[in-house]
BAMIVEX-811913 format. One record per residue (C-alpha): residue in three letters; y, x negated, z negated. Coordinates in pm, whole numbers. Layout:
+-----+--------+--------+--------+
| res |      Y |      X |      Z |
+-----+--------+--------+--------+
| ALA |      Y |      X |      Z |
...
+-----+--------+--------+--------+
//
This chain:
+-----+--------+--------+--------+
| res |      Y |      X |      Z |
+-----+--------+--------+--------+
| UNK |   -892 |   9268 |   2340 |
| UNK |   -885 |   8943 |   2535 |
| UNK |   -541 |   8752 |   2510 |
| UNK |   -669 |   8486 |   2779 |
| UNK |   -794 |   8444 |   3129 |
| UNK |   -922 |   8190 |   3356 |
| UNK |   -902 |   8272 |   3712 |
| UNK |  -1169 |   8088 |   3940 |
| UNK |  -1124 |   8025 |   4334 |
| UNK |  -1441 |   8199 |   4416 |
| UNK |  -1244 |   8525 |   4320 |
| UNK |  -1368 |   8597 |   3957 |
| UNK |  -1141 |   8643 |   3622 |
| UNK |  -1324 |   8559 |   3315 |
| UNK |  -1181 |   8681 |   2991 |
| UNK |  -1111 |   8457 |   2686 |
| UNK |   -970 |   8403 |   2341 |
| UNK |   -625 |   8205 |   2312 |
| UNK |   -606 |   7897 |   2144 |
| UNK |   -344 |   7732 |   2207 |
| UNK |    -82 |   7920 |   2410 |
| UNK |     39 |   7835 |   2755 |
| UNK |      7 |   7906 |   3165 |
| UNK |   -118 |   7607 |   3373 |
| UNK |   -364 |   7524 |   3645 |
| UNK |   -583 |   7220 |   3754 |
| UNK |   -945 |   7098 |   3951 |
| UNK |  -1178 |   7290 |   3713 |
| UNK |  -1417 |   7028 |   3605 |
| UNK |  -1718 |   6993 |   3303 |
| UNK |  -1833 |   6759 |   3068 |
| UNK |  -2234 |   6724 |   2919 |
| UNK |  -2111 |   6480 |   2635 |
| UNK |  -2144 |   6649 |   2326 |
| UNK |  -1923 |   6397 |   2100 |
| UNK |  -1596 |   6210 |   2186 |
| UNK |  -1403 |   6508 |   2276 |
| UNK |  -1107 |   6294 |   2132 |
| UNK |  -1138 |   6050 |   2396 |
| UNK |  -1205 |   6234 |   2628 |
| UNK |   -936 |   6470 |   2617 |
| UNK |   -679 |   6165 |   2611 |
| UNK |   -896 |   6016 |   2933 |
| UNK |   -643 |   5963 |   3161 |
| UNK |   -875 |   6038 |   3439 |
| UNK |   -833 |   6383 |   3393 |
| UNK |   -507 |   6423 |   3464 |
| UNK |   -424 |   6744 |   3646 |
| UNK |   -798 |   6928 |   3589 |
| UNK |   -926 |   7179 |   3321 |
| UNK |  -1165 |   7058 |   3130 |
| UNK |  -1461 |   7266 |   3006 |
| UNK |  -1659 |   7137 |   2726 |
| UNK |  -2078 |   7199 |   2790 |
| UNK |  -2138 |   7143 |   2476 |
| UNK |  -2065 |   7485 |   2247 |
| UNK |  -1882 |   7335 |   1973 |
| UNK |  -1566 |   7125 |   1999 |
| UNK |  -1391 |   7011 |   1712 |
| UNK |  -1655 |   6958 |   1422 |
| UNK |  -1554 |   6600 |   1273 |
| UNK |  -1175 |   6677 |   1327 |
| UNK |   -934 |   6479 |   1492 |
| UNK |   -849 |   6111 |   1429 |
| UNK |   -580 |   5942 |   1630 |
| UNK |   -764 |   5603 |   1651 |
| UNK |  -1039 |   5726 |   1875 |
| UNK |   -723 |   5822 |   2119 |
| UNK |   -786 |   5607 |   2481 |
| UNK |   -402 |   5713 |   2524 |
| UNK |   -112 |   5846 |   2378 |
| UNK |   -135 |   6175 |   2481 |
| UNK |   -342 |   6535 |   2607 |
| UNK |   -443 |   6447 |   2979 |
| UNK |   -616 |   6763 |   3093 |
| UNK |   -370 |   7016 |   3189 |
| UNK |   -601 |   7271 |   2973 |
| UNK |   -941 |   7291 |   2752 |
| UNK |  -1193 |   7564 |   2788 |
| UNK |  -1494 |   7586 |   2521 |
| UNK |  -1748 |   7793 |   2419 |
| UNK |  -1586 |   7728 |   2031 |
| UNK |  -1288 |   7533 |   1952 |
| UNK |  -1187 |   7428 |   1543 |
| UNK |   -897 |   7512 |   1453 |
| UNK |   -808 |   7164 |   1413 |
| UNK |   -856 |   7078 |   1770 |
| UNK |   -699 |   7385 |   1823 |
| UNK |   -379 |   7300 |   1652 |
| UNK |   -378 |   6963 |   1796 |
| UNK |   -370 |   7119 |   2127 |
| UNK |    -93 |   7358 |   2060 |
| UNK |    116 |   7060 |   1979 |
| UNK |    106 |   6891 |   2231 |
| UNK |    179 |   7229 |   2440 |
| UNK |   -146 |   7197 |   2623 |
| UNK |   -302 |   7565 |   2636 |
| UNK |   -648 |   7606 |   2571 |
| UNK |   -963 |   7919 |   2565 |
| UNK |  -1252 |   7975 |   2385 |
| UNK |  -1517 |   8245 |   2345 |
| UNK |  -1618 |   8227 |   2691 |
| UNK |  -1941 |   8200 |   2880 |
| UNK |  -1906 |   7792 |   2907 |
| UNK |  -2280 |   7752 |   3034 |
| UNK |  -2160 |   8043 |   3343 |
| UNK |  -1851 |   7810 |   3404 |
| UNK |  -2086 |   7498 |   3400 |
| UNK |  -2360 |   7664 |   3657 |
| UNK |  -2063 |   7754 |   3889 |
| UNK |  -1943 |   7420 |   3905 |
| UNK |  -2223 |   7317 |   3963 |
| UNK |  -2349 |   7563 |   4235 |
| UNK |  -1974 |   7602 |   4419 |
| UNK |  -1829 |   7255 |   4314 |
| UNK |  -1500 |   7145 |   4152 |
| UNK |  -1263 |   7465 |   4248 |
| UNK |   -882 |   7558 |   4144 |
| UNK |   -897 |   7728 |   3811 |
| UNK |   -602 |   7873 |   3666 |
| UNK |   -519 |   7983 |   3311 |
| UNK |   -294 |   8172 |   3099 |
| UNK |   -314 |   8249 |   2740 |
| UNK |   -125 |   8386 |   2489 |
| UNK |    -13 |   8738 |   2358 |
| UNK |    171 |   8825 |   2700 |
| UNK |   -130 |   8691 |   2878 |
| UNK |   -220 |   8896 |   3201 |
| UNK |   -520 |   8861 |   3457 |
| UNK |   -232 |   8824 |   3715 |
| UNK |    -69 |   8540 |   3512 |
| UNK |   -402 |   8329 |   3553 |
| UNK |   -457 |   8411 |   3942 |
| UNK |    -94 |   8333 |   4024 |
| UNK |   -151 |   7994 |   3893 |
| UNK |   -485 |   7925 |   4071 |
| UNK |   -345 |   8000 |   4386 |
| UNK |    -64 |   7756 |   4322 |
| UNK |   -314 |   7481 |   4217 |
| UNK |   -308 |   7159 |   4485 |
| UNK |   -621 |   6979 |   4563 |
| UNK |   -670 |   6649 |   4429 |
| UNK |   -655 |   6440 |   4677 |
| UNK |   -225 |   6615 |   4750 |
| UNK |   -166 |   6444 |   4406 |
| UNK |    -26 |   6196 |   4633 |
| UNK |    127 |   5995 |   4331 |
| UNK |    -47 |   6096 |   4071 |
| UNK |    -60 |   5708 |   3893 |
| UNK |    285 |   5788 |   3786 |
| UNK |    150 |   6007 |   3553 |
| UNK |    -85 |   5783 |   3370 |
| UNK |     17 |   5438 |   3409 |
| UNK |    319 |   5239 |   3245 |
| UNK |    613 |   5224 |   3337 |
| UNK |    696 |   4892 |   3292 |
| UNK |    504 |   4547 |   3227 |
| UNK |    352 |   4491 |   2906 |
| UNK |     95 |   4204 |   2731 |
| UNK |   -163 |   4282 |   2511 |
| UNK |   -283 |   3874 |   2373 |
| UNK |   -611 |   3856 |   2199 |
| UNK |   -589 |   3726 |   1832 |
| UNK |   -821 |   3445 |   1891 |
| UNK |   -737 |   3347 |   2286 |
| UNK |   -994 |   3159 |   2547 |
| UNK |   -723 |   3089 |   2758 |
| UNK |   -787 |   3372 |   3034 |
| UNK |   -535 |   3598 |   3117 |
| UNK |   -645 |   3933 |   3357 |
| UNK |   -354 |   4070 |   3550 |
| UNK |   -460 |   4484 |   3488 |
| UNK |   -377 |   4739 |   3722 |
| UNK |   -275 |   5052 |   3524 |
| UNK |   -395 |   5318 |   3747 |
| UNK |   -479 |   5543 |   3443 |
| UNK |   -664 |   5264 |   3217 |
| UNK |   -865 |   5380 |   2908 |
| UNK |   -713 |   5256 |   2572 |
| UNK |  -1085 |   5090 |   2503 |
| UNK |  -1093 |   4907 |   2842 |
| UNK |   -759 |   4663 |   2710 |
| UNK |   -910 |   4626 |   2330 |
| UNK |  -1269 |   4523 |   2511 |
| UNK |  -1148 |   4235 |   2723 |
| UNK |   -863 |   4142 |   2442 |
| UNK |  -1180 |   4171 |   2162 |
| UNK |  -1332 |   3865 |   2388 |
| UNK |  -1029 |   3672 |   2382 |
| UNK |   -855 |   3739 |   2716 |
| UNK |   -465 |   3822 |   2687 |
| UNK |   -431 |   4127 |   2888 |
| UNK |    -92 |   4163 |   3105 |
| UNK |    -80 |   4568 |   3191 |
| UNK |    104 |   4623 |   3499 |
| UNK |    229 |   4939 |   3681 |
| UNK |     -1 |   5099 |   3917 |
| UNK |    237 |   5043 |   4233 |
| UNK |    311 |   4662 |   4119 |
| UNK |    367 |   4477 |   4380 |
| UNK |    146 |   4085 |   4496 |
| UNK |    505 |   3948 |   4345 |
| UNK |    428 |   4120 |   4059 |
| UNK |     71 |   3974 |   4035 |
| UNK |    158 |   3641 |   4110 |
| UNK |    460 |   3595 |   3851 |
| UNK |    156 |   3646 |   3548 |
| UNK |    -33 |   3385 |   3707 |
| UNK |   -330 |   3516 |   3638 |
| UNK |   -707 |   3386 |   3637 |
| UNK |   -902 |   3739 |   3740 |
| UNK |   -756 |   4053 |   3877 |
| UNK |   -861 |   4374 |   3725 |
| UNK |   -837 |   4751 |   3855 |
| UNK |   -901 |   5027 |   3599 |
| UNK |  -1009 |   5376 |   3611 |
| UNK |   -783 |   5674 |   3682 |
| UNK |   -743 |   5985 |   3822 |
| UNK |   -755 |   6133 |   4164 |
| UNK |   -795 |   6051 |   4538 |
| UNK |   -859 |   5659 |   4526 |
| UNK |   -713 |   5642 |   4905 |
| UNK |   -365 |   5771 |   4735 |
| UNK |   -364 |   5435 |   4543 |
| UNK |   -198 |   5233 |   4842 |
| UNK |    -15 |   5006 |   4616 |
| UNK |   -312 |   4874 |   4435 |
| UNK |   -503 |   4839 |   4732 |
| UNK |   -237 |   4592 |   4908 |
| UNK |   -262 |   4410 |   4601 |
| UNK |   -639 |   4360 |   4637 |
| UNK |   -601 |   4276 |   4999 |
| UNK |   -362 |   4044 |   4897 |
| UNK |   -539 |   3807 |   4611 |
| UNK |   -925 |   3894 |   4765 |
| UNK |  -1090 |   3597 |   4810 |
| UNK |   -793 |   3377 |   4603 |
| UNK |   -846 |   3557 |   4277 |
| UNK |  -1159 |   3723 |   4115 |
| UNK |  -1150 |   4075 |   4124 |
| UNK |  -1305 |   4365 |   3898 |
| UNK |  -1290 |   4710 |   3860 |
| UNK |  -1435 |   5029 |   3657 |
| UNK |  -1445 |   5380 |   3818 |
| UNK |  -1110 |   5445 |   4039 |
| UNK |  -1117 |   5040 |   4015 |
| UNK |  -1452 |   4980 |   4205 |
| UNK |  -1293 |   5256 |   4478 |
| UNK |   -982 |   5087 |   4503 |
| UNK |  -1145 |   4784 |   4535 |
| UNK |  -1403 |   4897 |   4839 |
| UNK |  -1097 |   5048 |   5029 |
| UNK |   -898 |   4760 |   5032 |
| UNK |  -1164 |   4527 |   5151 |
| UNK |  -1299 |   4748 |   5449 |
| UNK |  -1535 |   5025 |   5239 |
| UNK |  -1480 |   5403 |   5209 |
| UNK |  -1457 |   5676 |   4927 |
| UNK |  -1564 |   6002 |   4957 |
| UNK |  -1511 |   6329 |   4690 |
| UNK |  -1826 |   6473 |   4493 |
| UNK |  -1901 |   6804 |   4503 |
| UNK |  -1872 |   6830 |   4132 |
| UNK |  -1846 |   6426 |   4022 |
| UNK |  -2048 |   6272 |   3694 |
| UNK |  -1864 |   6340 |   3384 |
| UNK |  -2046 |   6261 |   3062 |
| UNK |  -2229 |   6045 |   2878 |
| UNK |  -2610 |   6008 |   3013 |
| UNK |  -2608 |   5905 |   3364 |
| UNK |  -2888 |   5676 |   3406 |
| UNK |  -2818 |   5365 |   3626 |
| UNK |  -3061 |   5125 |   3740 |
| UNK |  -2983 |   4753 |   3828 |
| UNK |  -3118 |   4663 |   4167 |
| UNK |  -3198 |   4334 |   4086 |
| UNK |  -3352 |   4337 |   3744 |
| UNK |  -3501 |   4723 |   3774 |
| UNK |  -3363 |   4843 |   3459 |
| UNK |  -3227 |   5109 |   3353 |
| UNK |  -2931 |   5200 |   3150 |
| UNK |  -2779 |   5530 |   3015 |
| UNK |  -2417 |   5522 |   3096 |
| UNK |  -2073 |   5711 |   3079 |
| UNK |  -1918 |   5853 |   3333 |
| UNK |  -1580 |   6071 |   3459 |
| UNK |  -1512 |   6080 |   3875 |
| UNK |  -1508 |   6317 |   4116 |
| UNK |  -1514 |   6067 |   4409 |
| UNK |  -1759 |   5760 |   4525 |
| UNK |  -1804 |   5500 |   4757 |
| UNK |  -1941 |   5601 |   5101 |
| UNK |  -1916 |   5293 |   5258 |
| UNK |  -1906 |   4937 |   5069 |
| UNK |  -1765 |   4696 |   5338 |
| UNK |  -1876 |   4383 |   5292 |
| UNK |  -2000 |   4435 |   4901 |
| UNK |  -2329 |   4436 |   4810 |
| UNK |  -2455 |   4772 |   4607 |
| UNK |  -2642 |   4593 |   4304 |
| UNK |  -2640 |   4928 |   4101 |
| UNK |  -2740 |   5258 |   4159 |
| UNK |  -2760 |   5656 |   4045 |
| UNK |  -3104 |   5711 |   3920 |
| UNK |  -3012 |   6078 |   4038 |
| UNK |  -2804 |   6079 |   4341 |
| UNK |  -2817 |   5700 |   4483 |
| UNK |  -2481 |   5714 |   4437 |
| UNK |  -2287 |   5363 |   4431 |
| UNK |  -2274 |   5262 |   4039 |
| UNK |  -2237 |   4836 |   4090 |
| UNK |  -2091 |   4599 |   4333 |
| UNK |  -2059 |   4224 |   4382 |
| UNK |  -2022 |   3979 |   4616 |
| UNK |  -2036 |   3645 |   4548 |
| UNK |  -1868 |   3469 |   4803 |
| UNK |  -1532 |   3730 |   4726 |
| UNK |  -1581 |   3656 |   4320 |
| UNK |  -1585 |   4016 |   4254 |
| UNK |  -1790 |   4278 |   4057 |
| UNK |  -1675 |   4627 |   3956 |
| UNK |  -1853 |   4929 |   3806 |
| UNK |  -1848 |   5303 |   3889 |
| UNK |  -1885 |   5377 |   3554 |
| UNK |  -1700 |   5297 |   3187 |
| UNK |  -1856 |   4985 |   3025 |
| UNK |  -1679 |   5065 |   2744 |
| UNK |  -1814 |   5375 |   2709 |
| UNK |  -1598 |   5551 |   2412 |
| UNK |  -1748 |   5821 |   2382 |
| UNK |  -2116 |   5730 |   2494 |
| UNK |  -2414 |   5437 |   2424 |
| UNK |  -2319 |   5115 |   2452 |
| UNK |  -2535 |   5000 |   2719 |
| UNK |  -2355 |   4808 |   2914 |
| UNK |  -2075 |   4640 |   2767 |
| UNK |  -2188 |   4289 |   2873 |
| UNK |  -2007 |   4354 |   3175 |
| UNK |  -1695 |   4254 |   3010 |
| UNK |  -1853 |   3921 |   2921 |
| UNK |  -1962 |   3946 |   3342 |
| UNK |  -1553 |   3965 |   3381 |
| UNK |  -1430 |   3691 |   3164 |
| UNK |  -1730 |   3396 |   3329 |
| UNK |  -1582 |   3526 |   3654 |
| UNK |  -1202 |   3399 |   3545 |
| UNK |  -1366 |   3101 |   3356 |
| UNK |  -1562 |   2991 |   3650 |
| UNK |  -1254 |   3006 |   3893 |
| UNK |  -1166 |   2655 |   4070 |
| UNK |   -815 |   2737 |   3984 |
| UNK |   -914 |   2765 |   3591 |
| UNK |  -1176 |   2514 |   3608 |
| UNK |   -893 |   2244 |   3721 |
| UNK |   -611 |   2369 |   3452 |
+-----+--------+--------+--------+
//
């Protein structure tokens, strides 16, 4: 007898096994990477969606805390075809409920077909059908997570300085950053100053920095006003970059729209082609929205299967961001010269150039 269900908004209840015990709802959303489930269940970018796992068996090399990109669960549930009981357990603890032995490739296809929907769950021994639809219908689309960067991003300023420093410091808008994005620009010597998602230009301008940098993070990228006036504020005075939520943030602020996916990229073999060089590079990826409209940027980078906006630069702005993760944890390593892309930006600056 089942002890968990998952209630879709196309109408359907799917039966499950309880994991890790708990009612919740979220955007139900899929993966296709088939390692790095410890990343990407602390991926801040998933903050309020379920998370199904393609891939049929989640958990088989355990659970390490290093490989964490933050401190917690972000997902407000996990759905697999097979979960260890370590990742299991892990779950539990950290009271976020998760399912198994269900039909993951049917969940997947619907997705797919019908798009990113309200899912609801409930699990546990008191578990009931009704449990799981009462919470779908309660579930919020993403983009009424009107402050959703409260969620992921600190609450307060802090530094991260590189052991061996080049004398660049990047003024990082926490909008849900990765753990890996920090440790790759601190790795190439930058001192990284991490600041709250609704910081203010004051805010910017008291770390005095040499590049501006907007990271990844969940939700609608138009409910990031804060970090938008920021952008508008230092564009054009400050080199700016940004990865994922950062590139949308970016666009919006400088005259460029977003738009939601029907389903997003989430995983870790999107191919991306460079515009200017014609190659192409497997990459990772975890949205649900794009740019529609790229203001005055120019698109160097593309989707080799949608078109879909993957790179933008402009030259006479100084900026460059990516819709994907450069750092790619999990996922190939493809395109981490980016980072180095970042740091000649801040190096090349007149304002660093005359210090």
């Amino acid at each position: 007898m089942s002890d968990a269900y998952i209630a879709l908004a196309d109408g359907r209840v799917l039966e499950a096994r309880a994991r890790a015990p708990g009612r919740t709802r979220g955007e139900l959303v899929f993966t296709t990477a088939y390692t790095g489930y410890e990343e990407s269940l602390t991926d801040p970018s998933y903050a309020e969606q379920v998370l199904t796992f393609s891939y049929p068996l989640i958990g088989n090399y355990g659970v390490r805390t290093e490989r964490f990109e933050s401190e917690s669960v972000q997902p407000r549930a996990a759905i697999a075809r097979e979960l260890t009981d370590d990742v299991a357990d892990w779950l539990a603890e950290e009271g976020v409920p998760a399912v198994d032995h269900v039909d993951t490739r049917e969940i997947v296809t619907t997705v797919r077909e019908e798009g990113a929907m309200a899912c609801g769950i409930a699990a546990g021994p008191d578990a009931t059908p009704e449990d799981a639809v009462d919470e779908m219908e309660a579930c919020k689309p993403m983009s009424d997570h009107v402050d959703i960067g409260a969620q992921v991003s600190v609450a307060e300023p802090t530094v991260h300085e590189s052991a061996d420093g080049v004398g660049v410091d990047v003024a990082l808008l926490d909008c849900g950053a990765k753990g890996s994005i920090i440790s790759s620009l601190t790795d190439r010597g930058a001192d990284v100053h991490v600041l709250p998602y609704d910081a203010t230009p004051e805010d910017v301008a008291a770390v005095d920095p040499d590049v501006l940098f907007v990271s990844n993070g969940p939700g609608d990228p138009e409910n990031f006003v804060a970090a938008q006036d920021v952008v508008d504020e230092f564009a054009g005075e400050l080199p700016l970059a940004g990865i994922c939520l950062g590139q949308q943030v970016i666009t919006s602020a400088l005259g460029g729209s977003t738009e939601k996916m029907a389903f997003g990229h989430r995983g870790v073999n999107q191919p991306v082609k460079d515009l200017r060089t014609d190659k192409v590079v497997m990459t990772t990826q975890n949205h649900g929205y794009t740019v529609a409209d790229t203001g005055p940027l120019e698109v160097t980078q593309v989707n080799v299967n949608d078109d879909t906006v993957e790179g933008l630069d402009s030259e006479e702005l100084d900026v460059i961001t990516r819709q994907y993760h450069p750092e790619a944890n999990p996922g190939p390593h493809d395109s981490l010269g980016f980072f180095d892309e970042v740091l000649d930006l801040a190096t090349s600056s007149r304002r660093v150039a005359a210090d």
